[in-house]
C-alpha positions as CSV (number, residue, x, y, z in Angstrom):
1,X,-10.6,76.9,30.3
2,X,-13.4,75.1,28.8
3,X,-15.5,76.8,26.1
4,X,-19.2,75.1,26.0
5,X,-21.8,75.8,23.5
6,X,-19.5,77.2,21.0
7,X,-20.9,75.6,17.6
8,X,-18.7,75.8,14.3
9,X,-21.3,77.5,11.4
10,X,-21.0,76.2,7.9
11,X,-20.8,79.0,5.8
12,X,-20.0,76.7,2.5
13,X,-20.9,74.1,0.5
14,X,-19.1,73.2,-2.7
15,X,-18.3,70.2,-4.6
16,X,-14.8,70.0,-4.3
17,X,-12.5,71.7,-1.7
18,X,-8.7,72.3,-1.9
19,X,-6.7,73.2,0.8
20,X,-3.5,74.6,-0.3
21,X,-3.1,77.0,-3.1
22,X,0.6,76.4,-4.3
23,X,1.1,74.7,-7.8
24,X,-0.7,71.4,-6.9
25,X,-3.5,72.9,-5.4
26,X,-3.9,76.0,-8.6
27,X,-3.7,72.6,-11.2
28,X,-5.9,70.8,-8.9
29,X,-8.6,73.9,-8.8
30,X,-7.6,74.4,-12.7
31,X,-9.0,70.5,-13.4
32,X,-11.9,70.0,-11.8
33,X,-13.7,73.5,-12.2
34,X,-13.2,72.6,-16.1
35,X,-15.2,69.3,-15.4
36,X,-17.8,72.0,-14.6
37,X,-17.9,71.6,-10.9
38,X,-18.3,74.0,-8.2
39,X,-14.4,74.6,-6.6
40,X,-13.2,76.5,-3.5
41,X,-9.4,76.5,-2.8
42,X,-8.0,77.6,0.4
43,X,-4.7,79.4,0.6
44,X,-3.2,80.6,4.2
45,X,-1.2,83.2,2.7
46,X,-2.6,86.2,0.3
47,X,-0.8,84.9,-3.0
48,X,-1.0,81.7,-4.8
49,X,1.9,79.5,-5.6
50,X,3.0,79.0,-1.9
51,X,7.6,78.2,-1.9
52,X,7.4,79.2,-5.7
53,X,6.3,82.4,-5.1
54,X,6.1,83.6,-1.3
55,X,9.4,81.3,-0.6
56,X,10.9,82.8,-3.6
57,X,11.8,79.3,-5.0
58,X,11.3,80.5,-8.2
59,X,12.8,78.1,-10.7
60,X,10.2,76.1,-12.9
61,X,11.8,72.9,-13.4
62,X,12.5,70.8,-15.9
63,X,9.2,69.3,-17.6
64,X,12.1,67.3,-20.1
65,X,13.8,64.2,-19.2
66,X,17.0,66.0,-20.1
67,X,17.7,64.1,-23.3
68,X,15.6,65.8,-26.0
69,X,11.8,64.3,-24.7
70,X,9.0,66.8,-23.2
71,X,7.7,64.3,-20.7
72,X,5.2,66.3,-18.4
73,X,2.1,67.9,-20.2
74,X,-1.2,69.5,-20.1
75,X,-1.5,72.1,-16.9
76,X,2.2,71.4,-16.2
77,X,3.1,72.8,-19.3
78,X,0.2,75.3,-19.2
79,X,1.5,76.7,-15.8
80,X,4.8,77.0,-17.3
81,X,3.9,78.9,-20.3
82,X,2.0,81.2,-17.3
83,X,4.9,81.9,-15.6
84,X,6.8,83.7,-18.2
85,X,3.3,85.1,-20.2
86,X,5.3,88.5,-19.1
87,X,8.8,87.4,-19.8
88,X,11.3,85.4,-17.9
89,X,14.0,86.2,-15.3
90,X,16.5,83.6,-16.0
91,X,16.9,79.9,-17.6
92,X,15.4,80.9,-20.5
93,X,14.9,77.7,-22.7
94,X,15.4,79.0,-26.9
95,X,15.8,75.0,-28.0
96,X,12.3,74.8,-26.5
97,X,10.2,77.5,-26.7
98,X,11.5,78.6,-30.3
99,X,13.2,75.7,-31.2
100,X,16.2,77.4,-31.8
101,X,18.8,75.2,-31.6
102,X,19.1,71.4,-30.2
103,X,17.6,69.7,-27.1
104,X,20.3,67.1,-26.8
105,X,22.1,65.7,-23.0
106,X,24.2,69.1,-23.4
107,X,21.8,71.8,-24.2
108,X,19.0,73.6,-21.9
109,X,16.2,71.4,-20.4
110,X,13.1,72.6,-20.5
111,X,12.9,74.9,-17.4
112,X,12.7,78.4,-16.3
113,X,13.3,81.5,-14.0
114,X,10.1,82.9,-13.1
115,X,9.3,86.2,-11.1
116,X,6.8,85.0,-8.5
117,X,4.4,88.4,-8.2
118,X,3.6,88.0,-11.7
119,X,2.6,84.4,-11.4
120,X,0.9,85.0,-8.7
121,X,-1.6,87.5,-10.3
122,X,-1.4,85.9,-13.3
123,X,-2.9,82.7,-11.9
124,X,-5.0,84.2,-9.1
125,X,-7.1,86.0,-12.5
126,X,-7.0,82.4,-14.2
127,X,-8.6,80.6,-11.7
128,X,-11.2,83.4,-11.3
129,X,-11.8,82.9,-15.3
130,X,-12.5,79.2,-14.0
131,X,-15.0,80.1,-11.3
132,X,-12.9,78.8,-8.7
133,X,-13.2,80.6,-5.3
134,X,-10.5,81.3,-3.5
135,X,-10.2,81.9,0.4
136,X,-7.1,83.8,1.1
137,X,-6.1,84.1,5.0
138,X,-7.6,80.2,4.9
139,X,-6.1,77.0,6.4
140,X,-7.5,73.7,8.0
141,X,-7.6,73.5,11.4
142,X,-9.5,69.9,11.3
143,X,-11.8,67.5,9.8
144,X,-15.4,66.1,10.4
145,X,-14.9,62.2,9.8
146,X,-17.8,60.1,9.7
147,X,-17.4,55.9,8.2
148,X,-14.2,57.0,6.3
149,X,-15.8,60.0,4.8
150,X,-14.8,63.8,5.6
151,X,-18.2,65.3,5.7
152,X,-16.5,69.2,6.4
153,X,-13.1,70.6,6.9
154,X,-13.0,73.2,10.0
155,X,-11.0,76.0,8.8
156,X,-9.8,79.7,10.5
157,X,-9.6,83.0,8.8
158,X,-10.6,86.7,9.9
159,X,-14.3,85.3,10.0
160,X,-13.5,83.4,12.8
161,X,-13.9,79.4,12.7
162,X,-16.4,77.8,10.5
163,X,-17.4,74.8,8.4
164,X,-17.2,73.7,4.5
165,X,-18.9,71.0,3.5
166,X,-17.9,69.3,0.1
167,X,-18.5,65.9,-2.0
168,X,-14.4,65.4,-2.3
169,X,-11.4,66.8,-0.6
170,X,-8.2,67.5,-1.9
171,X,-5.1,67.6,0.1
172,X,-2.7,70.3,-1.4
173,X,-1.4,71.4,1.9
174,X,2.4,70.2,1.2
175,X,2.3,68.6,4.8
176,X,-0.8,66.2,4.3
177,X,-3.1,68.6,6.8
178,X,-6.2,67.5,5.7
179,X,-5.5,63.4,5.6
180,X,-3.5,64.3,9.0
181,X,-6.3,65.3,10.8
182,X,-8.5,62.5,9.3
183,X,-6.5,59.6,10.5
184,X,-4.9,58.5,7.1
185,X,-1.5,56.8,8.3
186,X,0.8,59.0,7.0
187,X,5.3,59.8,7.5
188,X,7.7,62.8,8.4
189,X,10.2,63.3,6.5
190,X,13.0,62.6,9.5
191,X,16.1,63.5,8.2
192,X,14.6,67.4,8.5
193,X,15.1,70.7,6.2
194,X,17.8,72.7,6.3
195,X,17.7,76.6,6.6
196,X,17.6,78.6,3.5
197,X,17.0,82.2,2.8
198,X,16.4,83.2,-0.9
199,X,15.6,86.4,-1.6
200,X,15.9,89.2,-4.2
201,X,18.3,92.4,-4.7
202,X,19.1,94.8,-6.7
203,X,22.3,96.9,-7.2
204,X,25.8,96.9,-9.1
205,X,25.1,93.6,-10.9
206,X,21.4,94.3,-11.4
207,X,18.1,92.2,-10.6
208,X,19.4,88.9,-8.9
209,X,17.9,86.3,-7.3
210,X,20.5,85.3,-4.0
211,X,20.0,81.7,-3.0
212,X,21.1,81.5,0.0
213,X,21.5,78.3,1.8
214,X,20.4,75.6,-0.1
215,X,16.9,75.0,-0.3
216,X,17.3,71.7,-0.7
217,X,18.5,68.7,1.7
218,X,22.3,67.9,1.0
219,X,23.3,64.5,2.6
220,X,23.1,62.6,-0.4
221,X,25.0,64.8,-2.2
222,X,28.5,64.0,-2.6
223,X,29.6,67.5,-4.0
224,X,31.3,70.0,-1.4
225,X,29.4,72.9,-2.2
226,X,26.3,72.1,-1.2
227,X,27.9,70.9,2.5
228,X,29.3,74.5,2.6
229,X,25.7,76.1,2.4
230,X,24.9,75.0,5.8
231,X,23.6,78.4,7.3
232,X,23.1,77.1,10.6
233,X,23.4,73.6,12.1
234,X,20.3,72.7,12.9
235,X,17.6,70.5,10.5
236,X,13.5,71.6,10.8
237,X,10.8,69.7,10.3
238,X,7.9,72.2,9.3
239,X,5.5,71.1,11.8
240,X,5.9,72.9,14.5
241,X,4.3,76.7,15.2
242,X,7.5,77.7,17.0
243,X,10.0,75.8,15.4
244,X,8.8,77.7,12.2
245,X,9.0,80.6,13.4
246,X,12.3,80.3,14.9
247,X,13.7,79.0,11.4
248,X,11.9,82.4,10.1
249,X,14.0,84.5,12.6
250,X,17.4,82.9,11.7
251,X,16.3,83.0,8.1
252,X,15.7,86.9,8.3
253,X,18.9,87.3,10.0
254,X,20.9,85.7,7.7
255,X,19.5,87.3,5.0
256,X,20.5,90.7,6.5
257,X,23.9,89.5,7.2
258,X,24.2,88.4,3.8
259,X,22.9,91.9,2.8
260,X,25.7,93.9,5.0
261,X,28.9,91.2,3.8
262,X,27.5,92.4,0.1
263,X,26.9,96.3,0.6
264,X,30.7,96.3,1.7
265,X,31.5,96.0,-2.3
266,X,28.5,97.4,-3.2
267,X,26.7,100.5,-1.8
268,X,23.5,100.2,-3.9
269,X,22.7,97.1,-3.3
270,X,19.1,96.7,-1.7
271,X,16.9,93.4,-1.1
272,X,13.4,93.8,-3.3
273,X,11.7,91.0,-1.9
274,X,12.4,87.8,0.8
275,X,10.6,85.4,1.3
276,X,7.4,85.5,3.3
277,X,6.9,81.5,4.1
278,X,9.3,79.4,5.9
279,X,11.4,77.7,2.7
280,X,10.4,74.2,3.9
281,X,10.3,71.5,0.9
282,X,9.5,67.8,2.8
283,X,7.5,67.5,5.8
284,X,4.4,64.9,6.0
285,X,3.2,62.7,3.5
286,X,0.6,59.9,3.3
287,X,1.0,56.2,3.3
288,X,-1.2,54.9,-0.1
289,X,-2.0,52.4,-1.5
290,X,1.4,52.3,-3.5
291,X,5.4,53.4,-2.6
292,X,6.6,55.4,-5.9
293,X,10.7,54.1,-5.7
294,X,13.2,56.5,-7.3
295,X,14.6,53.0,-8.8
296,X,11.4,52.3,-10.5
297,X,12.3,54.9,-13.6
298,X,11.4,53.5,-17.1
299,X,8.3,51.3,-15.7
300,X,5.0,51.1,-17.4
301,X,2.1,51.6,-14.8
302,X,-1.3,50.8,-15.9
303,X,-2.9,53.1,-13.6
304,X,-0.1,56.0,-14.8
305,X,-1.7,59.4,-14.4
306,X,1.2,61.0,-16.0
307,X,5.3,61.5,-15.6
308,X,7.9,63.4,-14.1
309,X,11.3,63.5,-14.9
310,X,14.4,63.9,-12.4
311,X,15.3,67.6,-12.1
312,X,18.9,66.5,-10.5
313,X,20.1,64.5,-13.6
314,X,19.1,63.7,-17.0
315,X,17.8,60.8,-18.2
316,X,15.6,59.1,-16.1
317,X,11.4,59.2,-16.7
318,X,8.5,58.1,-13.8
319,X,5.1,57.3,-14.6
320,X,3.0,58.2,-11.2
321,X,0.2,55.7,-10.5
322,X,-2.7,56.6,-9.6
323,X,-2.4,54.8,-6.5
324,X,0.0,57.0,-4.5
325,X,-2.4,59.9,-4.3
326,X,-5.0,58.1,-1.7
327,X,-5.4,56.1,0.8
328,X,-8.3,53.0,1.6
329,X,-8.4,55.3,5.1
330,X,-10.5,58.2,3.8
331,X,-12.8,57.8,1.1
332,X,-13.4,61.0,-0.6
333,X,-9.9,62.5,0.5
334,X,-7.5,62.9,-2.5
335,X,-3.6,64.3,-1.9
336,X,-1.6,66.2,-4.6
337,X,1.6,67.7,-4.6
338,X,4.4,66.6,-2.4
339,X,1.9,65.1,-0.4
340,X,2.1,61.7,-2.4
341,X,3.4,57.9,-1.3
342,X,7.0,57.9,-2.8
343,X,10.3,56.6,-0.8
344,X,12.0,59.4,0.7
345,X,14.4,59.5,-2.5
346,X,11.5,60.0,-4.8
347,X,9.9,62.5,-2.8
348,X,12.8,64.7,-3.6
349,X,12.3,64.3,-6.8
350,X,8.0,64.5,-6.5
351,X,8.3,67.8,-4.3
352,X,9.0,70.4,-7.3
353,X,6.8,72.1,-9.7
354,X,6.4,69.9,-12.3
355,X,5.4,67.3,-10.4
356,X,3.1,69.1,-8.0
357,X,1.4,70.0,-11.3
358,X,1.0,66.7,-12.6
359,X,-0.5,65.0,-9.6
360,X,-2.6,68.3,-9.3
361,X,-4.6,68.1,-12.1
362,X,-5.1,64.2,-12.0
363,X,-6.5,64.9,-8.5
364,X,-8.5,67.6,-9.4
365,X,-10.2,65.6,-12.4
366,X,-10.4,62.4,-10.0
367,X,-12.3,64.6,-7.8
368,X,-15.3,65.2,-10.0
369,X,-15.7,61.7,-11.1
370,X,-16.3,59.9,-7.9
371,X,-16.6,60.3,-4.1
372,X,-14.5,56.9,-3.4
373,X,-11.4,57.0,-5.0
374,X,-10.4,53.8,-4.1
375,X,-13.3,52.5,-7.0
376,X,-12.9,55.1,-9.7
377,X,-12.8,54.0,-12.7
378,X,-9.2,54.7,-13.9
379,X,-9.5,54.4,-17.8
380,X,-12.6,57.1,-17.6
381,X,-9.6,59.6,-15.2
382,X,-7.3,58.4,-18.3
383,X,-9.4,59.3,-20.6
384,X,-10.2,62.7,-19.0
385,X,-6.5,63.4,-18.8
386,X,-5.6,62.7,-21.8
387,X,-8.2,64.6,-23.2
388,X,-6.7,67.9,-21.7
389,X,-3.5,66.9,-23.2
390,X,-1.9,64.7,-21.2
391,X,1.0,61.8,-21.7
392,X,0.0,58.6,-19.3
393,X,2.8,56.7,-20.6
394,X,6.2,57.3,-21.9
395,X,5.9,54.3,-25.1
396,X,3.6,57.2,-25.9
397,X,6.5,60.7,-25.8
């Protein structure tokens, strides 16, 4: 069937849109309403933090490089102290927090166990303190490209379809949506996910968060327990409407399995919460203007919008250029988040929270300083960043 005369209203106008309302897009919302601009952020679900808090991936990684330096800063760090304003559920970090104690290669890194409905509130009424509007029930559906510039991103909610309009775009999707639809060259992570289903019980043992299946990709991982998480052998790639919600199905039912195998020892124990977005962690991301390598730890990049450090092992710092977050394709589109140009071994290590919130907020400020980010002027972004207390590079820690 062909629909005609179906027009597409625009019922916004804003300077910057995000799409995507997990850690990358909240930092990237965060930065650029505090440049005083006008900020809507789209979320599909009804909470913020998307696999931190509805996929129950609740473990705030390390913002340390494992031996004794704090290497991520500003709204990472922020985020982090957000997480646990009410307390924390595990991980607790005393060496960091209190300094109680050492921070050396064998004590605690700097990360955390967060309960995800706190955060959630807790940075839904932040952002509202900002001014930054937020569309819940919200997600891309397209793009309006005219001579490499999005003029409007087509979006669905209970409204219906309609329009937004905006000066810049960000792309906090966590599968590059918005520079998908726009024609930025962009890769799939091929390899695919692997089933997980976290979620939360109580009973004999208390409040515990089950992680079942491994939520993260195990085939360059030599150690045997993470082959024996397997729940099902089959890999996803989070693109796909059915797909997803076939991975949902077997996630559900090996949660409840799970839950039976448990009850056998213990009678009170009840789930409290699963997870209510497919736990996917690498899908799409865009080809930039530079490849972050996982070898390329230690190295001084001018255009550095801040570092990461390696949540699998200590040691190792990155500087993130600039560079990775766009692409010469789309003028005025930004990405954030796992989103960025890295090697497939770096994107594992760009895909967690830290990271997300590092690339966040240097999107977010890029995003009010110009509407070509291929010609912003990096030391003025530099100078923004570190300004909200930000490290650019580590002969700085």
């Amino acid at each position: 069937m062909i629909l005609e005369n179906i027009t597409t209203p625009i019922t916004y106008n804003c300077d910057v849109l995000i799409c995507g309302g997990g850690f990358a897009g909240i930092s990237a919302a965060l930065a650029a309403a505090r440049q005083g601009k006008k900020v809507i952020l789209l979320e599909k679900s009804f909470m913020l933090g998307g696999l931190a808090t509805a996929g129950l991936v609740t473990i705030y990684l390390p913002l340390c490089d494992g031996i004794g330096h704090q290497v991520s800063f500003g709204i990472a760090e922020e985020l982090f102290h957000l997480s646990i304003k009410m307390g924390a559920e595990d991980k607790y970090p005393e060496n960091w927090l209190e300094n109680i104690g050492t921070k050396t290669e064998k004590d605690k890194r700097f990360e955390v166990q967060f309960n995800p409905q706190l955060f959630a509130i807790l940075a839904e009424q932040l952002l509202l303190k900002e001014k930054v509007e937020i569309l819940y029930g919200s997600y891309a559906v397209a793009t309006d490209v005219n001579d490499k510039r999005i003029s409007a991103v087509i979006i669905e909610n209970k409204s219906g379809r309609q329009a937004i309009k905006a000066k810049t775009f960000i792309d906090a999707t966590g599968d590059c949506d918005l520079a998908h639809f726009s024609g930025v060259p962009c890769e799939c992570f091929k390899q695919g996910n692997v089933l997980a289903a976290w979620y939360y019980s109580t009973g004999k043992n208390g409040y515990k968060l089950n992680m079942l299946g491994f939520c993260d990709i195990p085939d360059d991982q030599k150690d045997e327990k993470y082959k024996e998480s397997h729940l099902v052998n089959r890999r996803f790639t989070g693109l796909d409407g059915e797909e997803l919600s076939v991975m949902t199905q077997l996630s559900h039912a090996s949660t409840l399995n799970d839950i039976i195998k448990k009850r056998e020892n213990d009678s009170e124990l009840f789930p409290t919460a699963i997870a209510t977005t497919p736990q996917i962690r690498m899908t799409r991301k865009i080809i930039g203007e530079y490849t972050l390598h996982d070898t390329e730890q230690h190295k001084y990049f001018e255009d550095s919008i801040g570092m990461v450090s390696d949540w699998r092992k200590r040691g190792p710092v990155y500087e993130v250029p600039y560079r990775t977050l766009y692409s010469k394709e789309v003028k005025n589109l930004i990405v954030a988040g796992r989103c960025t140009c890295v090697t497939d071994s770096m994107w594992d290590i760009m895909r967690v929270i830290p990271c997300c919130a590092v690339t966040g907020q240097a999107a977010g400020i890029a995003a009010t300083l110009t509407d070509d980010f291929s010609k912003i002027d990096i030391q003025m972004l530099q100078n923004r960043l570190k300004q909200n207390g930000v490290v650019l590079h580590e002969n700085e820690l």
